[in-house]
C-alpha positions as CSV (number, residue, x, y, z in Angstrom):
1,X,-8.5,-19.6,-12.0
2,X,-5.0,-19.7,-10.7
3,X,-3.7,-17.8,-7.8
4,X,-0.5,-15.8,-8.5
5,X,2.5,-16.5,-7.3
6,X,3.3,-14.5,-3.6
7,X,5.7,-11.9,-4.3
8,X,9.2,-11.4,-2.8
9,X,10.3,-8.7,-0.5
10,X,13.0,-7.9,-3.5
11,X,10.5,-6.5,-5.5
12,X,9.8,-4.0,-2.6
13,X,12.1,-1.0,-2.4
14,X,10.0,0.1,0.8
15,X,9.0,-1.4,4.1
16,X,7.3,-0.1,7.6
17,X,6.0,-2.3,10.0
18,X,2.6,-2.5,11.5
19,X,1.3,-4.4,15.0
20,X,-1.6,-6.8,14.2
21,X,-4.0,-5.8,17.2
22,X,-6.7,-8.6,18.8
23,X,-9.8,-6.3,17.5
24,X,-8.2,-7.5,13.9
25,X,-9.2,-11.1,14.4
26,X,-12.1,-12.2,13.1
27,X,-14.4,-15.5,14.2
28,X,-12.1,-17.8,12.5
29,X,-8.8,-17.0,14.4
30,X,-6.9,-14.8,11.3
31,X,-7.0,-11.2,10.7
32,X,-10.3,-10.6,8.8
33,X,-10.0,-9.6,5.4
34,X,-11.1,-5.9,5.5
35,X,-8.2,-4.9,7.6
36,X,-5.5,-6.0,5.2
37,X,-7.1,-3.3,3.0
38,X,-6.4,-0.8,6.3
39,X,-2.6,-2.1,6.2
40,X,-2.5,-1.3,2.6
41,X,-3.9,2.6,3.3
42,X,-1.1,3.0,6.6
43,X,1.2,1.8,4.6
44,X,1.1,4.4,1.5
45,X,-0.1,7.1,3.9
46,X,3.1,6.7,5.7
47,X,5.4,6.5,2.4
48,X,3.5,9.3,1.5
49,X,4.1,11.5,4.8
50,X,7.9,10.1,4.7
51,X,9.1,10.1,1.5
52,X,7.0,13.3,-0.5
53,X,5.9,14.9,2.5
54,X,2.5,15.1,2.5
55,X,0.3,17.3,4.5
56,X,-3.0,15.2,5.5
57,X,-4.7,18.6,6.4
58,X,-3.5,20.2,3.5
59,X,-5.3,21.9,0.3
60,X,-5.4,18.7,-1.9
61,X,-6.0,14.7,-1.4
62,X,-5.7,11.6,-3.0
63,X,-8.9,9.5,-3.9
64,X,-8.2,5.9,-3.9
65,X,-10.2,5.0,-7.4
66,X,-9.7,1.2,-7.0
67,X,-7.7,-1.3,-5.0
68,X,-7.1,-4.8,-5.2
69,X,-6.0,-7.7,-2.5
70,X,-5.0,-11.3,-3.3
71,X,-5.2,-13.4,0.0
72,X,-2.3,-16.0,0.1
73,X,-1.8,-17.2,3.3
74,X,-3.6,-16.0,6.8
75,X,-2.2,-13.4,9.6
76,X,-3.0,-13.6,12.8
77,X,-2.6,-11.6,16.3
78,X,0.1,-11.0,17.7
79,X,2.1,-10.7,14.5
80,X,3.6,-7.9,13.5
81,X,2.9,-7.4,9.3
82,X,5.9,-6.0,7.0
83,X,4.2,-3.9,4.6
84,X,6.7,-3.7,1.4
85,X,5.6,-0.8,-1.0
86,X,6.7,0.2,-4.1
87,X,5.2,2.3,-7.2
88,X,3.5,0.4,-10.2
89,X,2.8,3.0,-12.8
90,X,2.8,6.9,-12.6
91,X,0.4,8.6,-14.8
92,X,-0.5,12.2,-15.6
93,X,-2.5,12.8,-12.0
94,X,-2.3,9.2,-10.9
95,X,0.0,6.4,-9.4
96,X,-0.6,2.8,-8.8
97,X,0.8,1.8,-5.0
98,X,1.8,-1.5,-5.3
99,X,2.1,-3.6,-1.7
100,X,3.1,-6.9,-0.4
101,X,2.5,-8.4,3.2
102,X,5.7,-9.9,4.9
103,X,5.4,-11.8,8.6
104,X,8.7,-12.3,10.1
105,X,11.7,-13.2,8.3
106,X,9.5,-14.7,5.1
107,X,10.6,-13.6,1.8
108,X,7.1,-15.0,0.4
109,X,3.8,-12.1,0.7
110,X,0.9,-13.4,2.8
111,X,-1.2,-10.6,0.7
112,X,-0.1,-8.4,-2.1
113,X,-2.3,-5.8,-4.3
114,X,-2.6,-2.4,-4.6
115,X,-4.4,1.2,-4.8
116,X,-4.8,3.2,-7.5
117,X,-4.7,7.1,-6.4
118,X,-5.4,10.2,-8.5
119,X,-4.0,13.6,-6.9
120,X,-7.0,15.9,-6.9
121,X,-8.0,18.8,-5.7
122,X,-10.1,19.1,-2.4
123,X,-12.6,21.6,-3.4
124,X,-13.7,20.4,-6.6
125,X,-12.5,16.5,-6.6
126,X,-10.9,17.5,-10.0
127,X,-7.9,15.7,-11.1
128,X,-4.4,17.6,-10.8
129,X,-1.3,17.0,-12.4
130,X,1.2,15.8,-10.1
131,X,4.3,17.8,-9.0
132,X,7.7,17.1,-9.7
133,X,9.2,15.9,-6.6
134,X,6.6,13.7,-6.1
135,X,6.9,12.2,-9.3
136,X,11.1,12.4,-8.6
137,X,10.0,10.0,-5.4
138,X,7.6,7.6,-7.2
139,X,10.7,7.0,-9.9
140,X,13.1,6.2,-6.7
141,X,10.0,3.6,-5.7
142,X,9.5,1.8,-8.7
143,X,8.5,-1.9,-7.6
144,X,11.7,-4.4,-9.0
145,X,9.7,-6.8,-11.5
């Protein structure tokens, strides 16, 4: 199986830093795997409470259904991560977050992957359509193939 190639930050129309923090090291000296997952989730939590809005306490949520990370190269502590973000495809209730892991100045992703969400609605977990401005937003985030 082949690994893809990393992704560059042009693809990305969406960035946000985030601190690496010693308690993200694992035994072998790099930032254990799970947490890259944790960078993905501030990441589109933050583009989502910048750039639509969102209200965290609010009457609805977004389920992540699935997510995906390819590991390229290792992060460690003290380095701060560039999280580039960008919008893969926007269904009916649904939008795939698509994000890429930048250290420094590199133009090549140390990880990249991404979350499927579906808007729903928090007392019954059923799916919702979603609104028009933040569908207005995800078109302005499309991810540059």
């Amino acid at each position: 199986m082949s690994r893809p190639a990393p992704h560059r930050r042009a693809r990305y129309p969406w960035f946000v830093d985030i601190p690496t923090r010693f308690a993200d090291n694992d035994q072998y000296a790099h930032v254990n795997n799970a947490v890259y997952l944790a960078f993905f989730d501030t990441a589109i939590s933050l583009l989502l409470a910048r750039e639509v809005g969102y209200d965290f306490g609010g009457d609805r949520f977004d389920a992540v259904v699935e997510n995906h990370c390819t590991y390229l190269q290792p992060i460690r502590f003290p380095e701060v991560v560039t999280a580039g973000v960008g919008i893969g495809t926007v269904g009916r209730s649904s939008a795939r977050f698509e994000v890429g892991l930048f250290v420094g100045d590199e133009d090549a992703a140390r990880a990249q992957g991404w979350f499927l969400q579906v808007r729903c609605e928090r007392a019954s977990g059923r799916p919702v359509a979603l609104e028009d401005d933040w569908r207005c937003a995800f078109e302005r985030l499309r991810v540059v193939e």
